[in-house]
C-alpha positions as MATLAB code, in Angstrom:
seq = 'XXXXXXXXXXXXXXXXXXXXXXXXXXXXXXXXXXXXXXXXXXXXXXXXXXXXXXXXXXXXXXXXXXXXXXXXXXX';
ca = [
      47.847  -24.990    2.996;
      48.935  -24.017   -0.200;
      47.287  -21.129   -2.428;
      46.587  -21.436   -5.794;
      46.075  -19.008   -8.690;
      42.323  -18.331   -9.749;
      40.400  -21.357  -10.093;
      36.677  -21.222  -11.927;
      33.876  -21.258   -9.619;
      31.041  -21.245  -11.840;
      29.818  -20.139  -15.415;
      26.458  -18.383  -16.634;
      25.482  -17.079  -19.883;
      24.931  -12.798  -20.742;
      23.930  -11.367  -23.568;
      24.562   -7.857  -24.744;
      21.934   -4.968  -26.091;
      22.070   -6.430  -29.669;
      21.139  -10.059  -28.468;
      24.690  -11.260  -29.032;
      25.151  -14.136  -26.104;
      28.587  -14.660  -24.346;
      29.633  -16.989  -21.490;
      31.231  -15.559  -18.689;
      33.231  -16.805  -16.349;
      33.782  -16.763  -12.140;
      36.785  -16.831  -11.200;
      38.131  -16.823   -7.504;
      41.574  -17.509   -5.689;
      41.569  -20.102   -3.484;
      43.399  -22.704   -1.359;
      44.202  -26.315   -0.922;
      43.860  -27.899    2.248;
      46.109  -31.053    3.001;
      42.590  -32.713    2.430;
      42.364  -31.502   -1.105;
      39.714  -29.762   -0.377;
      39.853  -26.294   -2.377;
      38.980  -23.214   -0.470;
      37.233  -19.872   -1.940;
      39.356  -17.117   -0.681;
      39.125  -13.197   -2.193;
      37.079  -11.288   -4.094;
      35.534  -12.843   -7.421;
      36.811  -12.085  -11.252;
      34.852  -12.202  -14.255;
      35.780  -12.694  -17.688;
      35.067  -14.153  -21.054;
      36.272  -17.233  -22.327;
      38.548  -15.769  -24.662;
      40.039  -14.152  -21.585;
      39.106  -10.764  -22.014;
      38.161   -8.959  -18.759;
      34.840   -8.151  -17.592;
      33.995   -5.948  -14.739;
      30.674   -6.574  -12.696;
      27.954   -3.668  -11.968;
      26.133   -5.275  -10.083;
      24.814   -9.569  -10.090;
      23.118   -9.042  -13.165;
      24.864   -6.773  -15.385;
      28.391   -6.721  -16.454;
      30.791   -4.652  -18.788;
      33.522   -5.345  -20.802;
      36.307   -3.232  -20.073;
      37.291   -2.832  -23.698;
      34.922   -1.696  -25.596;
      32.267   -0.552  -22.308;
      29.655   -2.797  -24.129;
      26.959   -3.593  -21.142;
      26.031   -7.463  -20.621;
      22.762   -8.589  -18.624;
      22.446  -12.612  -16.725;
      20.132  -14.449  -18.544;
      17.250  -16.344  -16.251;
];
């Protein structure tokens, strides 16, 4: 097998306390099986798609690390 760097797993929309939306990103490290078949391994990442960290509170809210504004998962 050979391991990877972070590869995205999915991607979800937030929005903060002033209605502003964002799209953040789940990233996870993984590996490649002589199949090709990638394999989630690790804890998950989040971040914008500028690449600007976000840290997760809990499956519905997030934070970025920044500026501490507060995000909430749409739906």
């Amino acid at each position: 097998m050979q391991i990877r760097g972070p590869r995205q797993i999915s991607e979800f929309k937030v929005t903060d306390d002033q209605g502003n939306e964002y799209t953040l990103f789940e990233n996870r490290n993984g590996a490649e099986t002589r199949s090709l078949k990638w394999l989630a391994a690790g804890p998950s990442s989040f971040g914008l798609a500028d690449g600007t960290p976000v840290d997760r509170i809990d499956d519905q809210t997030f934070r970025i690390a920044t500026n501490d504004t507060v995000l909430h998962r749409r739906g």
